[in-house]
Each structure stands twice: as C-alpha cells, then as structure tokens.
BALO-722578 format. One record per residue (C-alpha): residue number from 1; x, y, z. Coordinates in nm, 2 decimals. Layout:
N
R/NUM/X/Y/Z
...
//
This chain:
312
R/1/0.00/0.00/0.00
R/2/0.26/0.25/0.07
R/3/0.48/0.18/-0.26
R/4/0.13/0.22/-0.39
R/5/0.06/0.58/-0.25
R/6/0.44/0.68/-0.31
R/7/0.40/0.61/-0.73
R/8/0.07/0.78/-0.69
R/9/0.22/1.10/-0.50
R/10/0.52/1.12/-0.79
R/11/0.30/1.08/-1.04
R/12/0.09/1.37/-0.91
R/13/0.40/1.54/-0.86
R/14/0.52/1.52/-1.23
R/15/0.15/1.62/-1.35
R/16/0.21/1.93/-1.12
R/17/0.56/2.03/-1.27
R/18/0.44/1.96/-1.62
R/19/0.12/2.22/-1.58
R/20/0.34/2.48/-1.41
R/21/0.59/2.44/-1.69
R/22/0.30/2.48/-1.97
R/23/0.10/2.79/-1.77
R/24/0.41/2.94/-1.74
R/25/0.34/3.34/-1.71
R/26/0.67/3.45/-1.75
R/27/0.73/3.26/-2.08
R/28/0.70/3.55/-2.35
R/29/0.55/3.42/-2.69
R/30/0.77/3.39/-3.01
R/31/0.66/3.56/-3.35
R/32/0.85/3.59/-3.66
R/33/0.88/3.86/-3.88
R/34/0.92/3.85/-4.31
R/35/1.05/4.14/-4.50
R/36/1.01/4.07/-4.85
R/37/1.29/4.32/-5.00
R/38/1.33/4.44/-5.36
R/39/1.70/4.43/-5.38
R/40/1.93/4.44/-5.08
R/41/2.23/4.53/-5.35
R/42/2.10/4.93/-5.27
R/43/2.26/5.11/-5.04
R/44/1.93/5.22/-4.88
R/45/1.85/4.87/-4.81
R/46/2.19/4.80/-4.66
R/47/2.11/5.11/-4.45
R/48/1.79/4.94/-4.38
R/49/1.91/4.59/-4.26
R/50/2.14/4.76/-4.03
R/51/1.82/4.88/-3.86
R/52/1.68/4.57/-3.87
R/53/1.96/4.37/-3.69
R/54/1.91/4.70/-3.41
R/55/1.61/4.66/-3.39
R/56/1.62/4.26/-3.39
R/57/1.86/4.20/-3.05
R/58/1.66/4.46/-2.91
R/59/1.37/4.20/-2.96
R/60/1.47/3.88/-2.86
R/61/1.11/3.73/-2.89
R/62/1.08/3.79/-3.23
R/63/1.26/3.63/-3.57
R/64/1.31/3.87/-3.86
R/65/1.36/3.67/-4.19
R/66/1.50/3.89/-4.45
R/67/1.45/3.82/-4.83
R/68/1.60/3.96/-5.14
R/69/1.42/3.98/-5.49
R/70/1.70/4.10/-5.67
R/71/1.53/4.32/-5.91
R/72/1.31/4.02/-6.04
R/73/0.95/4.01/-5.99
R/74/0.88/3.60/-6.02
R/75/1.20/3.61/-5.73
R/76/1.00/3.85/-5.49
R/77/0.67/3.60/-5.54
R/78/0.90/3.32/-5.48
R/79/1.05/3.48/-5.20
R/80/0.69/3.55/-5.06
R/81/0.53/3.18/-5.10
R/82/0.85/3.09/-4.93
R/83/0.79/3.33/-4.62
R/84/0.45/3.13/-4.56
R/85/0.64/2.80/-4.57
R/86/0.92/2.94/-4.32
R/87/0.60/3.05/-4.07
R/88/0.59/3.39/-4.09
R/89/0.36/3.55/-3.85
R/90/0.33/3.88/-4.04
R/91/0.49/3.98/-4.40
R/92/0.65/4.32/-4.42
R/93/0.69/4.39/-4.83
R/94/0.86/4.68/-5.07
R/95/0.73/4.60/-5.41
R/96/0.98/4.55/-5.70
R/97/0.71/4.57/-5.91
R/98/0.37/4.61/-5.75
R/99/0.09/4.48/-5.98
R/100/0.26/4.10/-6.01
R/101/0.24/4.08/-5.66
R/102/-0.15/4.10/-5.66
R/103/-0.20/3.76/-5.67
R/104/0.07/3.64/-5.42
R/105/-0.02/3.89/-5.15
R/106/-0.41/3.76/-5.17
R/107/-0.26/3.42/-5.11
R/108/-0.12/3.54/-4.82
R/109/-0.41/3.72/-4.70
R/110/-0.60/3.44/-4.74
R/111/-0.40/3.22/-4.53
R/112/-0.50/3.48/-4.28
R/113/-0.09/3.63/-4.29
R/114/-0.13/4.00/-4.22
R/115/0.07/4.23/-4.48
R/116/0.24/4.59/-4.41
R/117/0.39/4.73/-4.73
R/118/0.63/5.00/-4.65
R/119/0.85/5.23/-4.92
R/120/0.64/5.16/-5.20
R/121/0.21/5.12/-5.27
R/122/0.06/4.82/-5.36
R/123/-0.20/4.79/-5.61
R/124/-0.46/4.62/-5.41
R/125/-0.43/4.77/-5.11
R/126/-0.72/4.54/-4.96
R/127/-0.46/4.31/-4.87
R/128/-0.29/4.53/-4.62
R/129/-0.35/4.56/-4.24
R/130/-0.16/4.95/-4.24
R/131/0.14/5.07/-4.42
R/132/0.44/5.30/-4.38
R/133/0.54/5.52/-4.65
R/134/0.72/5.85/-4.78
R/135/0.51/6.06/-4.97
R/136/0.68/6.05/-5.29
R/137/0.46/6.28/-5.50
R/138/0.50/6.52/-5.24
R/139/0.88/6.42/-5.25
R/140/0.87/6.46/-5.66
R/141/0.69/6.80/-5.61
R/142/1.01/6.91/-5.42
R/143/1.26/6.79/-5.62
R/144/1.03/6.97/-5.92
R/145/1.08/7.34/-5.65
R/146/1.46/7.26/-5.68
R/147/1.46/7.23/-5.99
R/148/1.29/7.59/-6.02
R/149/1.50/7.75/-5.82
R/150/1.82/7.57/-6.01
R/151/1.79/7.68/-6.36
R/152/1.47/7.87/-6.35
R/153/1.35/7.78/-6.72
R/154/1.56/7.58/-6.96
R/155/1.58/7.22/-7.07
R/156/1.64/6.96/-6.85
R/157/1.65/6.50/-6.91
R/158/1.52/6.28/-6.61
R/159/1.66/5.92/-6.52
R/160/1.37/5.75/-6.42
R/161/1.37/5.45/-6.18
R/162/1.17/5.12/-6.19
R/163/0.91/5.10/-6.50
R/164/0.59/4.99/-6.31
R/165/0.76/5.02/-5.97
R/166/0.50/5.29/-5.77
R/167/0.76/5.48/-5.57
R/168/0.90/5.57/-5.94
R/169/0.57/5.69/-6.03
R/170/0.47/5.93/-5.79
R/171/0.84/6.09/-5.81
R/172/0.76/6.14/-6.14
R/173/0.43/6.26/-6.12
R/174/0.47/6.47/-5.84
R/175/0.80/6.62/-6.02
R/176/0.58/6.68/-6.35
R/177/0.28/6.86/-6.12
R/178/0.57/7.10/-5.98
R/179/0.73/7.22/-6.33
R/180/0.43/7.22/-6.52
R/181/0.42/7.56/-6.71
R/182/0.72/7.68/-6.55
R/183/0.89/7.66/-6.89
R/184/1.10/7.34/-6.78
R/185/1.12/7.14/-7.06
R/186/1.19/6.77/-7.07
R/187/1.39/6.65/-7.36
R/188/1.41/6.33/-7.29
R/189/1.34/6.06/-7.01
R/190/1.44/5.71/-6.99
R/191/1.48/5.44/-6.67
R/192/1.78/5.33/-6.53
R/193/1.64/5.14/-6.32
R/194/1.77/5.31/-5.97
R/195/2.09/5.19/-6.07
R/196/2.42/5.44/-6.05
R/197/2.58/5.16/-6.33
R/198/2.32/5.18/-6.57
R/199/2.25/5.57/-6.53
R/200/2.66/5.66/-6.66
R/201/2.56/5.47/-6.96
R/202/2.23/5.60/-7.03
R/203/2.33/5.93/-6.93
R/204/2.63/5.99/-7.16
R/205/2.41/5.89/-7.43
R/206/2.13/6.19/-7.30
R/207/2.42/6.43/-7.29
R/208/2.60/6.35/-7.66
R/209/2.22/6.36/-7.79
R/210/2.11/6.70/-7.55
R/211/2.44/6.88/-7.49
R/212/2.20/7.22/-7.42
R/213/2.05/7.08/-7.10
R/214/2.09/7.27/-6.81
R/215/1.97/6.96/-6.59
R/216/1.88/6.65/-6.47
R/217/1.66/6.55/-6.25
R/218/1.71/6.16/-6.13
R/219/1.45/5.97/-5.94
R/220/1.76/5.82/-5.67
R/221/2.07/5.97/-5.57
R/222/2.26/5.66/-5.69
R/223/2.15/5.74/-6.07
R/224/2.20/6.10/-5.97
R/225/2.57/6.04/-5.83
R/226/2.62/5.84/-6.19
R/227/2.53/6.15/-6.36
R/228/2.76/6.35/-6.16
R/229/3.04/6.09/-6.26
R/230/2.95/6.14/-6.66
R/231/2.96/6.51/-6.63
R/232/3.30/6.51/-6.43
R/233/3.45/6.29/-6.69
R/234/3.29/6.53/-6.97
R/235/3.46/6.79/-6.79
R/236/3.10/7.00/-6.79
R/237/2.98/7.20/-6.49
R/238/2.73/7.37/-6.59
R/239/2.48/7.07/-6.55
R/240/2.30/7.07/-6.26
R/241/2.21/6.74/-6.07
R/242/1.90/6.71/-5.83
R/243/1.86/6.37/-5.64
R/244/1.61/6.19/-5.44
R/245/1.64/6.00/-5.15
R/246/1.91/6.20/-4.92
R/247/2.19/5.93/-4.88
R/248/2.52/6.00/-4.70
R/249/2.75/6.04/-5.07
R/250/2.47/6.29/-5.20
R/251/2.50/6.50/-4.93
R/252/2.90/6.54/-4.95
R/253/2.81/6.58/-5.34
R/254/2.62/6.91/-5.23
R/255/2.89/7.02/-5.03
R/256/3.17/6.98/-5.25
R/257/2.95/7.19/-5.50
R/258/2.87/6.87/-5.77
R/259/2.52/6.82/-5.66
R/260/2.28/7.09/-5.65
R/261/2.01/6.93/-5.47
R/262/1.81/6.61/-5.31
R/263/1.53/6.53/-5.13
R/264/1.58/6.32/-4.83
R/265/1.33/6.02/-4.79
R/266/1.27/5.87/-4.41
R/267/1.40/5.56/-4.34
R/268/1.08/5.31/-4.26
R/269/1.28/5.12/-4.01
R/270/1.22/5.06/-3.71
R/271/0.86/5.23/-3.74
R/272/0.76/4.94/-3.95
R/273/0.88/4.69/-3.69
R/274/0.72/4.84/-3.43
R/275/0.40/4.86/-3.61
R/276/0.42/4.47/-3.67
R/277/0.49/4.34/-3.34
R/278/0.22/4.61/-3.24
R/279/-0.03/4.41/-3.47
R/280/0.11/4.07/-3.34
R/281/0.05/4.11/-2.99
R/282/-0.31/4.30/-3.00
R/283/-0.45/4.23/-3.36
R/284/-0.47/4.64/-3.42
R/285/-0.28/4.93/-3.53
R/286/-0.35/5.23/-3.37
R/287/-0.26/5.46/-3.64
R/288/-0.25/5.20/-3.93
R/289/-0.13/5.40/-4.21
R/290/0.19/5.64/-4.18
R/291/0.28/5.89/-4.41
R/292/0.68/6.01/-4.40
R/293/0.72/6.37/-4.48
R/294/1.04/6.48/-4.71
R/295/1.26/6.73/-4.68
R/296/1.42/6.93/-4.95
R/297/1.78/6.96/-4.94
R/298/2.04/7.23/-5.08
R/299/2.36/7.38/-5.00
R/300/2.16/7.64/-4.82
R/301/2.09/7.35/-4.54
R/302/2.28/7.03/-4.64
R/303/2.55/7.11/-4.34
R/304/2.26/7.10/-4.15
R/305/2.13/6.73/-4.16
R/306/2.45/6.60/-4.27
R/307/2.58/6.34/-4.00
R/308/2.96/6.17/-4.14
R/309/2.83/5.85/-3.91
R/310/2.51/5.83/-4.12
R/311/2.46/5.46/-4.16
R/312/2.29/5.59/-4.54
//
C-alpha cells in the first residue's frame, strides 16, 4: 500500500511540474517577422538591414527573416510563398514591381498572414492591415521646386527609376505637377532602373544627344551620383544634378558643389517593426497608415542634416 501511495504521490507530482511548466506566465510568446525586400544590393536597403539587426537583438522574442528579390519580380513571389512555408507571423513587403504581386499577397491574405507594405504602394491595397510610406509625390513636387529654383527655365533630361515600380511613379508625377508651365522642358526621359551603373551609360548617351541641357533630375541619388560621374568625366559643370532619396555620398556631393540638390526620404525602419509586433501582440494598429514627410535639401541646409556616421 505504501509503494502504492508513493507512485501515486510522484506521479501527481510530475502532473504538477508539467502544468506549471505549460502555464508558465513568464514565458513570452515567439513571432517571426518577413520582410520581403526588392534588392538588398541598394545602399538604402543596406542602410535598412542595419536597422533591422538593431532593432532585432533589441527583440529577442521575435525572428526577422530577410529576403531579397534582386530586381526580379517572379523572385519577390517566390521569396513570398517561401515566407509562408518558413511561418511567418506577419509579412512586411517593398514591391519591386507592385501589380505581379496582386496575386501572391491575396494568397497570403488568405491564409490569414497580415501584410504591411512599406516604401512603396501596392495595387490592391485590400490586402494590407496598415502601411508606412514616404510621400513621394509630395517628394517629386520638391525635387520639381529645386529644380525651379536651379535653372529657373531651360531644358532639362530625367533618369527614371523602376518601370511599373509605384515609388517611381509618384516621383515622377509629383515632379511633373511642380514644373508644369514653368517653362521646364523635358527632352528626354528614360529608366535606369535606380541603378548608379546603368544611369553613366544612359546618361552619356542623353548628354552627346542634349548637350544644351541645363539639368537633370534623377528619381535616386545613386543614378543621380552616376550623372555627376558622366559630367565630371565630360569635364561640364554647368549641368545641374538634383537627387532623391538623401543618402550619406549625395549630401557630401552638395557640399563639395557637384550636386545641387536632393530630397531626403525617411527611413521606414524601425517604425515598420514596431508597427508589426504592435499588430502581433493585440491584432490592431493604432494609427495603421503612416505617411513620412520629405525634406528638400540644398547647400543652403545640407551642413545642416549631414551626420559623417550616417549609416545611409
């Protein structure tokens, strides 16, 4: 009988540990977090994963997954389907190219995944739980007051980012609503796809075949900064160069005098990542959309925002 009462009172015993263990209120739930990137080549998405990492050890209950579409739209879906299979709790996403994610992102929805695009605007925005974004057009309608105040009237050439990509299209649009009947005339405007690379070679060729510009508006700094090198090997300087975006090298551009202007787009990290978790733990935003305002930047206040330990 009392061998009997003993393996009854351990038994209880290891019932008791294992509830305690399982009801534990000090055990903090796990989530994970996807970020479906465009292309972590850009140096604004560098700048962005090291905010992520920050952020990251400063949340040790959550697991950010980090994906890179490389410029190619059937990567970024695969990329996506693949952040369901990995468990993502939430999927953070900057199109590449926004309308042939449509059909991915209602997968995802409907595997009841919420979605917070940040940087760029997706075409079904049904899909979406919030979003963080800059407000390009108002960004574009900056760069288009630069560009008034730089050459007044005159022509000018634009190197145009993404085809298709939204971000792209609101620069441009917003640039457009700002020099409209200003006398600004375009001569010519072709993509280079955000790349400094592909915007030397396209803009030699816009120089040999428009040597009268007086500018060029690009809608990145990196294409901007491959302008600057063009003109520098052309030996011209009286091209001006206005920029979007605000990074580190476009800044010191201004201040050495090869850079007119830029306009300085906010970083969306760590705001995104907050608003994530946020949604994880109480299945709301508070504020669920997030605009970003830009800032217009010249030699007349570049000294002013510049920071030599800026991570972008």
């Amino acid at each position: 009988m009392k061998k009997l009462l003993l393996l009854l009172l351990s038994f209880a015993l290891v019932l008791g540990f294992t509830a305690c263990a399982q009801e534990d209120p000090g055990e903090e739930e796990k989530y994970v977090i996807g970020i479906s990137q465009p292309f972590m080549g850009h140096p604004v998405r560098k700048a962005g994963q090291v905010l992520i990492d920050k952020w990251a050890a400063e949340h040790p209950e959550v697991t950010v997954i980090v994906t890179d579409g490389q410029l190619n739209a059937q990567k970024q879906i695969a990329d996506l389907e693949d952040l369901i299979v990995k468990g993502a709790d939430i999927i953070l996403v900057a199109a590449h190219q926004s309308p042939t994610l449509v059909g991915v992102l209602r997968e995802i929805k409907a595997e009841g995944i919420p979605i917070l695009p940040f940087d760029r605007i997706l075409t079904d925005t049904s899909v979406q739980v919030g979003s963080v974004l800059n407000d390009e057009f108002a960004g574009g309608f900056a760069a288009g007051e630069i560009m008034i105040e730089a050459i007044g009237t005159g022509d000018i050439v634009v190197l145009e980012g993404v085809a298709g990509n939204t971000g792209a299209i609101l620069r441009n649009n917003g640039f457009l609503a700002a020099i409209k009947d200003k006398g600004i005339n375009i001569l010519s405007s072709q993509v280079a796809n955000f790349q400094r690379v592909q915007a030397v070679d396209i803009f030699e060729n816009m120089l040999q075949a428009n040597p009268s510009i007086k500018a060029v508006f690009a809608h990145n700094d990196e294409m901007a900064l491959g302008a600057v090198q063009v003109l520098q090997a052309a030996g011209r300087t009286d091209v001006l160069v206005i920029g979007y975006d605000g990074q580190k090298d476009a800044l010191e551009a201004i201040i050495d005098g090869k850079m007119y202007g830029t306009v300085r787009r906010v970083m969306e990290f760590p705001t995104v990542l907050d608003m994530a978790l946020e949604y994880l733990k109480t299945g709301n935003l508070e504020t669920p959309n997030v605009f970003l305002e830009p800032l217009k930047i010249t030699k007349e206040n570049v000294n002013d925002v510049y920071d030599p330990n800026a991570v972008f």
